[in-house]
C-alpha positions as CSV (number, residue, x, y, z in Angstrom):
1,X,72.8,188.2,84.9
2,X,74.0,188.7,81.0
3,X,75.6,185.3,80.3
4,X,76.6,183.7,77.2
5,X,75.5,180.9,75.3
6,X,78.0,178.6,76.5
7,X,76.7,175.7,78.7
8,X,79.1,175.3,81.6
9,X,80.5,172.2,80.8
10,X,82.1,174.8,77.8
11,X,83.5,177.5,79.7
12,X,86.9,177.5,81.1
13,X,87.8,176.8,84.6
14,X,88.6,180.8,84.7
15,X,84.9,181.2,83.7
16,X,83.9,178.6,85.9
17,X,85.4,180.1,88.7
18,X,83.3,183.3,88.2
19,X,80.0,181.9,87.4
20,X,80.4,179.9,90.8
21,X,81.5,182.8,92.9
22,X,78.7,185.4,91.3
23,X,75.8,182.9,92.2
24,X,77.4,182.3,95.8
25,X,77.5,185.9,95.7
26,X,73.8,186.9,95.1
27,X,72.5,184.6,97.2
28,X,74.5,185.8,100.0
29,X,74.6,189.1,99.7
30,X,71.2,189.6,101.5
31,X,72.6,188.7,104.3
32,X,75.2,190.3,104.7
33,X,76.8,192.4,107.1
34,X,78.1,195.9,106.8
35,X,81.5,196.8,107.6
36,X,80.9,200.0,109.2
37,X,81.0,197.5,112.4
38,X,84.4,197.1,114.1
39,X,85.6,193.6,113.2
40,X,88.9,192.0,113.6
41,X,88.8,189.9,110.7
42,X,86.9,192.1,107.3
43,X,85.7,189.7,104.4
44,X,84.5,191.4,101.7
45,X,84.2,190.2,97.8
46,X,83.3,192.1,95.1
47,X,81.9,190.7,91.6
48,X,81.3,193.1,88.5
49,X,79.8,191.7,85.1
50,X,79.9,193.5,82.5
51,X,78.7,193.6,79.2
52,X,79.9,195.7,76.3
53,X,79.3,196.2,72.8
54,X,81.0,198.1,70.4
55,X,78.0,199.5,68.7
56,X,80.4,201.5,65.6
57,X,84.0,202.4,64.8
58,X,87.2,200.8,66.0
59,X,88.6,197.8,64.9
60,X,85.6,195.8,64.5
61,X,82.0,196.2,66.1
62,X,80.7,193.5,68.4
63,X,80.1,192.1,71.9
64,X,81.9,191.0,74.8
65,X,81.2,189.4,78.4
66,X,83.9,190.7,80.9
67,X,83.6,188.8,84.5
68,X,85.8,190.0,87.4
69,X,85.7,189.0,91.0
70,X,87.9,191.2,94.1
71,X,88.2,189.3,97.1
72,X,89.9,191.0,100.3
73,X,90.9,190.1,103.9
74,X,91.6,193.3,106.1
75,X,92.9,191.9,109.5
76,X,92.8,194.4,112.8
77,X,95.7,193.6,114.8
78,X,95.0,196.1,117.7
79,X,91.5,194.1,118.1
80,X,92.7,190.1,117.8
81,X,96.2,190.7,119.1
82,X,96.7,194.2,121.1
83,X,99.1,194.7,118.5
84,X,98.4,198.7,118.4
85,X,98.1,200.5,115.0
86,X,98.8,197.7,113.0
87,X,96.5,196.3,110.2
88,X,97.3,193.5,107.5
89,X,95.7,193.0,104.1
90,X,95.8,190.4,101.5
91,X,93.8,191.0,98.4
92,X,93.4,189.1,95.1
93,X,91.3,189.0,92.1
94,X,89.8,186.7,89.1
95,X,89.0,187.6,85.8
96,X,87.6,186.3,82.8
97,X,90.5,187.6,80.9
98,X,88.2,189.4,78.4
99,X,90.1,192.5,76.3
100,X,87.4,194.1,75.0
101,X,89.9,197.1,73.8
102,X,91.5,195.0,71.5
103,X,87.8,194.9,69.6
104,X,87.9,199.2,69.6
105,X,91.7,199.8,69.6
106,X,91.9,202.1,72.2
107,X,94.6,202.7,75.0
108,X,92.9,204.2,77.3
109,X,91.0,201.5,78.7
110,X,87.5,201.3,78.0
111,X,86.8,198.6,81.2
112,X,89.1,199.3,84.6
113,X,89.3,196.1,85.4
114,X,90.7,194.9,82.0
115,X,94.0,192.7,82.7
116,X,93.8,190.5,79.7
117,X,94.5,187.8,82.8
118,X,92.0,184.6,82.5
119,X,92.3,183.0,86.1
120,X,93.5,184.4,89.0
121,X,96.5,186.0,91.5
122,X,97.3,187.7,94.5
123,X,97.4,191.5,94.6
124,X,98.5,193.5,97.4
125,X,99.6,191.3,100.8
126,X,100.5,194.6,103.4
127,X,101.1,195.1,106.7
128,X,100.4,198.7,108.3
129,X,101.3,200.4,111.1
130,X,101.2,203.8,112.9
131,X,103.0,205.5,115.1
132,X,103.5,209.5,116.4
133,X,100.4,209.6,117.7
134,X,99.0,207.9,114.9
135,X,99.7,211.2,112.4
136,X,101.9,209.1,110.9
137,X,101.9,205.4,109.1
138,X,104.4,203.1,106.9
139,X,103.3,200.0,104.8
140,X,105.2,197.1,103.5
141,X,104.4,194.6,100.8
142,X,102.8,193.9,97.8
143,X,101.2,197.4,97.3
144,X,98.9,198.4,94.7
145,X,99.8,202.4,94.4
146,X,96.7,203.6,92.9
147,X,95.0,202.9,96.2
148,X,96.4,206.1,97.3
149,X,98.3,207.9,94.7
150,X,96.9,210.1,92.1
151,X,93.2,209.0,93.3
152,X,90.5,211.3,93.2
153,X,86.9,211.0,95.4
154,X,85.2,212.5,91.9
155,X,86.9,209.9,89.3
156,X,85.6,207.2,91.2
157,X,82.4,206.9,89.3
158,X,83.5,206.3,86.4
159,X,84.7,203.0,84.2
160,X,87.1,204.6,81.6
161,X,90.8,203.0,82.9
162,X,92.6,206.1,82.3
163,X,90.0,208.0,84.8
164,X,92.0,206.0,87.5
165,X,95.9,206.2,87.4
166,X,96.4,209.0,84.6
167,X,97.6,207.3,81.3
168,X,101.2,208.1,81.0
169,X,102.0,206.8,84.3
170,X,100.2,203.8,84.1
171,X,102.0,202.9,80.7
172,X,105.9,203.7,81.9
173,X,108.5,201.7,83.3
174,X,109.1,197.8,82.1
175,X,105.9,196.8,82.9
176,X,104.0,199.8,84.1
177,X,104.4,200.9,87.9
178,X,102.7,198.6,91.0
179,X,99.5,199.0,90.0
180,X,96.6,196.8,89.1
181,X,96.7,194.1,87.4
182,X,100.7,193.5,88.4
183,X,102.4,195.1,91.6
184,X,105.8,194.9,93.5
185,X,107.4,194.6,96.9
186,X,108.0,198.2,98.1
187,X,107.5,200.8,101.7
188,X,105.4,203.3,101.7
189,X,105.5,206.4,104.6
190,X,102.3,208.4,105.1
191,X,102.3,211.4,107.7
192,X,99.4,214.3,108.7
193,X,100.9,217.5,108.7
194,X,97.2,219.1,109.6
195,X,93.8,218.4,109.4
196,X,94.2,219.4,106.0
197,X,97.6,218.3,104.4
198,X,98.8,215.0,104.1
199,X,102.3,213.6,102.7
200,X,103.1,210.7,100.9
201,X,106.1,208.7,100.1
202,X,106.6,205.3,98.1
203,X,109.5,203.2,96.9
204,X,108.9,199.8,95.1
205,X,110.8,197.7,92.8
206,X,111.4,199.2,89.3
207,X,109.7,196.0,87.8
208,X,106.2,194.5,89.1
209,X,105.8,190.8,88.4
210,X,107.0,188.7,85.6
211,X,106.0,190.4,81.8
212,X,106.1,186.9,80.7
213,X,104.1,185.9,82.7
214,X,100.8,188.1,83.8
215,X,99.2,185.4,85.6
216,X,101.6,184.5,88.2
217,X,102.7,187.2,91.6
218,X,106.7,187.5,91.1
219,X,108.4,189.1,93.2
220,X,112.1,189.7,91.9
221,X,114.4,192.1,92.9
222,X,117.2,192.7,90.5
223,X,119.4,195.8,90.5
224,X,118.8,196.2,86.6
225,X,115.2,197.1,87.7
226,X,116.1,199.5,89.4
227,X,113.6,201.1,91.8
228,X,110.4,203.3,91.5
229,X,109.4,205.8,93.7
230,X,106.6,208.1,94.2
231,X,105.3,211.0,96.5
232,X,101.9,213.3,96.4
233,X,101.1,216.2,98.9
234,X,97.5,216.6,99.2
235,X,94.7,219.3,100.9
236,X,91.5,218.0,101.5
237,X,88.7,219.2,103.5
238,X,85.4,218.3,105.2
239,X,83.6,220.1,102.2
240,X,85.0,217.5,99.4
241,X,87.4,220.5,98.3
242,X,90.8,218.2,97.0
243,X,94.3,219.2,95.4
244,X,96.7,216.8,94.7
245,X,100.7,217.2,93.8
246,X,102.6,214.1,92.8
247,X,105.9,213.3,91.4
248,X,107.5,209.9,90.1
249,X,110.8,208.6,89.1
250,X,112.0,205.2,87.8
251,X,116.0,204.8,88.9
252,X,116.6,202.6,86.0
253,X,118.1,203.1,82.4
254,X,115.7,202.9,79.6
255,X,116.1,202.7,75.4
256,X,115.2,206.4,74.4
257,X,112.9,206.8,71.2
258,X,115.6,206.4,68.3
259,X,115.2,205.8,64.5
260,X,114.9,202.3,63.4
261,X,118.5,202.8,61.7
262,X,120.0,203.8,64.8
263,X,121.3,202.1,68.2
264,X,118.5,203.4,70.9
265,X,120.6,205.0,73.3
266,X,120.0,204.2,77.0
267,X,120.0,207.0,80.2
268,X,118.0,208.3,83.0
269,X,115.2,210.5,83.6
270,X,112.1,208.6,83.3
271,X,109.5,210.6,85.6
272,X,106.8,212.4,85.6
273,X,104.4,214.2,87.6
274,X,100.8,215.2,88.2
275,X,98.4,217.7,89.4
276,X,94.9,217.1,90.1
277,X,91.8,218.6,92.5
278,X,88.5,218.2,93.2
279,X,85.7,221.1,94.1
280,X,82.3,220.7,95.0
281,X,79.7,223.1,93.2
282,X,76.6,222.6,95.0
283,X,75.8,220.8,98.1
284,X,72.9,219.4,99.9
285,X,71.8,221.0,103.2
286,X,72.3,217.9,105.4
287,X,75.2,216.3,103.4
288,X,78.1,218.7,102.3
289,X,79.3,215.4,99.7
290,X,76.0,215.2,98.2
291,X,75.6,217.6,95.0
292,X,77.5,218.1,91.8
293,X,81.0,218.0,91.7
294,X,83.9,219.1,89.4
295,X,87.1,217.4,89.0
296,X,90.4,218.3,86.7
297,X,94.0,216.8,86.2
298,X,96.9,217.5,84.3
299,X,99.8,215.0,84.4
300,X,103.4,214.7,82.5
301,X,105.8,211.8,81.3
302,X,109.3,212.2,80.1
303,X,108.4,211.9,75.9
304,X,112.1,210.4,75.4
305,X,111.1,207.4,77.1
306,X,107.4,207.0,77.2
307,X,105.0,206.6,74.5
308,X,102.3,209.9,75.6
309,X,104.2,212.8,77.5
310,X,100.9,214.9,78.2
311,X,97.8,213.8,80.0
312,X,94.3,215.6,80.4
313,X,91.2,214.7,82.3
314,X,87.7,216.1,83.8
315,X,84.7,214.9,85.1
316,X,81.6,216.7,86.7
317,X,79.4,214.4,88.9
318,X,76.1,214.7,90.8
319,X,75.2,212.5,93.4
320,X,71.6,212.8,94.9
321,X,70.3,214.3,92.0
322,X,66.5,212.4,91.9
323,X,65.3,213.1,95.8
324,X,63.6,209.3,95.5
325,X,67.4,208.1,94.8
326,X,69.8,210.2,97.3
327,X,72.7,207.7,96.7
328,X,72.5,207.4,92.5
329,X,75.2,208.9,90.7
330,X,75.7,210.6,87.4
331,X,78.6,211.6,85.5
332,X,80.1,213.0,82.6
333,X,84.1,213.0,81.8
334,X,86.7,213.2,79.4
335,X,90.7,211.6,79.1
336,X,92.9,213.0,76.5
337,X,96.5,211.2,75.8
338,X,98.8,213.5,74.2
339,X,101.5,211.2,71.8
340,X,105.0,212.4,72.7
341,X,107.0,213.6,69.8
342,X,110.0,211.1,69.7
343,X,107.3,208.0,69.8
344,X,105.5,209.8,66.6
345,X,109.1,210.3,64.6
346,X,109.8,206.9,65.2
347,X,106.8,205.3,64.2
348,X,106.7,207.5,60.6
349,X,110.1,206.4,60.3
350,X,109.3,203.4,59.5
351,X,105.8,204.1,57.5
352,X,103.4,203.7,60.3
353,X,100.3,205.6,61.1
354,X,100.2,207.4,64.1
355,X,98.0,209.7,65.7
356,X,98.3,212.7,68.1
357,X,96.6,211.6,70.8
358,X,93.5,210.0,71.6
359,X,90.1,211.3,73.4
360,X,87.1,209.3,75.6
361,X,84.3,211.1,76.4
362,X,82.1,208.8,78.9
363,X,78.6,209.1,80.4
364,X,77.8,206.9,83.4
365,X,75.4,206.4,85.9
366,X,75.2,204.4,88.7
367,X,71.8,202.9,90.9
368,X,72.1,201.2,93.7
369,X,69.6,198.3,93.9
370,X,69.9,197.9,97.7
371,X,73.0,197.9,99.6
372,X,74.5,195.0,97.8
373,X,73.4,195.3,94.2
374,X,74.1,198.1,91.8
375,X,73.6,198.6,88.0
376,X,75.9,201.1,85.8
377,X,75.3,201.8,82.4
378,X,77.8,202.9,80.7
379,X,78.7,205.0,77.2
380,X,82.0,206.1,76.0
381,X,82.9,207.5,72.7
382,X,86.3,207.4,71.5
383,X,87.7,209.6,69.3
384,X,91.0,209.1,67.4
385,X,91.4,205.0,68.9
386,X,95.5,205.0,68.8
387,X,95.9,201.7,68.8
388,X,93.9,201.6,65.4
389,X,94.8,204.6,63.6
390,X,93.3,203.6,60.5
391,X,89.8,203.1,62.3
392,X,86.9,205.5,63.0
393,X,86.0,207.0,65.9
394,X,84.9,204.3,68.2
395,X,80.8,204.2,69.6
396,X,80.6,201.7,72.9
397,X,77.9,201.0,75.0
398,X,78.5,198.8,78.4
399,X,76.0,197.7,81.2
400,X,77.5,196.8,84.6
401,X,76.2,194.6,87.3
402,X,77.9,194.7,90.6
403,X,77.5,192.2,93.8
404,X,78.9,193.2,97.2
405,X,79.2,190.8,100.1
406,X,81.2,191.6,103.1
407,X,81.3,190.1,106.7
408,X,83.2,191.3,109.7
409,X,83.9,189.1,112.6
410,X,85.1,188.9,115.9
């Protein structure tokens, strides 16, 4: 495991913490058992390391160790209590805290598990339950919404941030929506029109966590926040065919984009929406998910109150592409940030660069080494870095190790 030079005795308790946890972790995982089993009680952790280098461009070139640990507890209600339909989860994290996009100056995120948190907190903490036959579902608590909203099966591959939630979105509201690495109380409502269609409904406080502080789990509820809410209808089919239509609001007033000389005036309106699907292109004879895939989304944010109004991705994936290796995976995407007008006028306003928007192109590929080990590396090349606008186009190369250990029982 890429390490740095640092004895232990020098790392910080944060680091210590996620040294500890990866060497419990590989010498565990061996063992483990899979959670395909029923199980009331699911364990499962998660450790990625990853090490990236800024090999040209940006702000300044350089490496960086990122260490990030994901530990979860699902809980089966129906199995331990009879309580039918009902599930609770309680998930938390611990990172190293590492920022390596501060060393390239890009926004979109060149690790997705960058929090720029050094320690850890809890997450989500949910209880779920369904009902009508079990075609339809609500959930309550601490709810991380990009666990089901605006998530596609072909973005999954990659590492880029912004191939997650789609950029705009993820940067709106006081301190983004309930999302990793801060979420907020809130209810969501799932029902199954069909096999095919399903519909989606969220409302959560306008405001996750404290902004002054990332490391702690707030919950506040304040009628300044206001409240944001969220709903996606989606088709999917057996084939891996995918479309996606979502639509967000924040009920709160917001500053507007106004000249430095000038009072920014407050109102309504921050939302946005998305559209997003996924197609397979070829399959395999005895797997109709196995094969190269296409993905493509277009989202939009209100300019007046968010810094990028327009937002573009794509990816094509194949999985299964070496016959020896049926489960490796190979990609190639692409996120484009489109920098709303008001943010730019403001910003030359008072003699700052600015750019138009930003591009990452990324090519990844991902081996498992057995069913608890995988290595992905990683390379991304940014174009136009727009939190550096003085800067060349950024050149990065990454290597990720992940450790999976998970345990069901009774």
């Amino acid at each position: 495991m890429p390490c740095s030079r640092r004895s232990l005795r020098n790392r910080t308790l944060g680091e210590r913490i996620l040294v500890a946890a990866a060497a419990l972790l590989g010498a565990a995982s061996p063992i483990r058992a899979t959670d395909a089993d029923p199980a009331g009680l699911l364990f499962k952790a998660i450790y990625d390391g990853d090490l990236w280098t800024n090999l040209d461009g940006g702000r300044r070139t350089g490496t960086d160790y990122a260490a990030h640990l994901d530990l979860s507890v699902a809980i089966d209600g129906d199995r331990l209590w009879q309580w039918r339909r009902t599930q609770f989860y309680f998930r938390g994290f611990a990172d190293s805290g590492t920022a390596f996009s501060r060393r390239v100056g890009d926004i979109h995120g060149i690790n997705n598990w960058e929090s720029g948190v050094l320690g850890g907190k809890l997450l989500e903490a949910w209880v779920d339950h369904g009902f009508n036959a079990e075609r339809s579902s609500f959930r309550f608590g601490l709810y991380d919404t990009t666990t089901e909203f605006d998530k596609n099966k072909s973005e999954v591959l990659f590492i880029d941030n912004s191939q997650g939630m789609n950029r705009p979105l993820s940067l709106s509201g006081l301190n983004g929506p309930s999302t990793y690495s801060a979420t907020s109380l809130g209810l969501r409502l799932r029902h199954t029109l069909d096999p095919h269609w399903t519909l989606k409904a969220a409302v959560l406080a306008g405001a996750p966590d404290d902004p002054a502080d990332p490391t702690a789990t707030t919950v506040k509820l304040r009628a300044s926040d206001g409240a944001f809410a969220i709903g996606e209808l989606r088709y999917h089919d057996p084939n891996g065919h995918r479309i996606a239509l979502g639509f967000w609001r924040y009920t709160a007033n917001f500053d507007q984009f106004a000249a430095p000389t000038e009072r920014a005036p407050r109102g309504t309106g921050n939302q946005g929406f998305y559209v997003s699907g996924d197609v397979m292109l070829t399959s395999a004879a005895d797997d109709p998910l196995r094969g190269i895939s296409a993905g493509l989304r277009v989202a939009h944010a209100t300019a007046e109150f968010n810094r990028f109004d327009w937002f573009l991705s794509g990816v094509i994936t194949d999985v299964g592409f070496l016959e020896s290796r049926p489960t490796d995976k190979v990609g190639l995407g692409f996120v484009y940030s489109h920098t709303g007008s008001p943010y730019r006028q403001v910003q030359r306003a008072q003699e700052l660069d600015v750019r138009a928007g930003e591009v990452t192109v990324e090519l990844t590929y991902r081996a498992p080494l057995g069913t608890w080990l995988s290595l992905q590396p990683d390379l991304q090349y940014v174009i136009h870095p727009a939190d550096a606008p003085a800067s060349r186009n950024a050149l990065v190369f990454g290597l990720r190790m992940e450790v999976l250990f998970s345990r069901g029982v009774w």
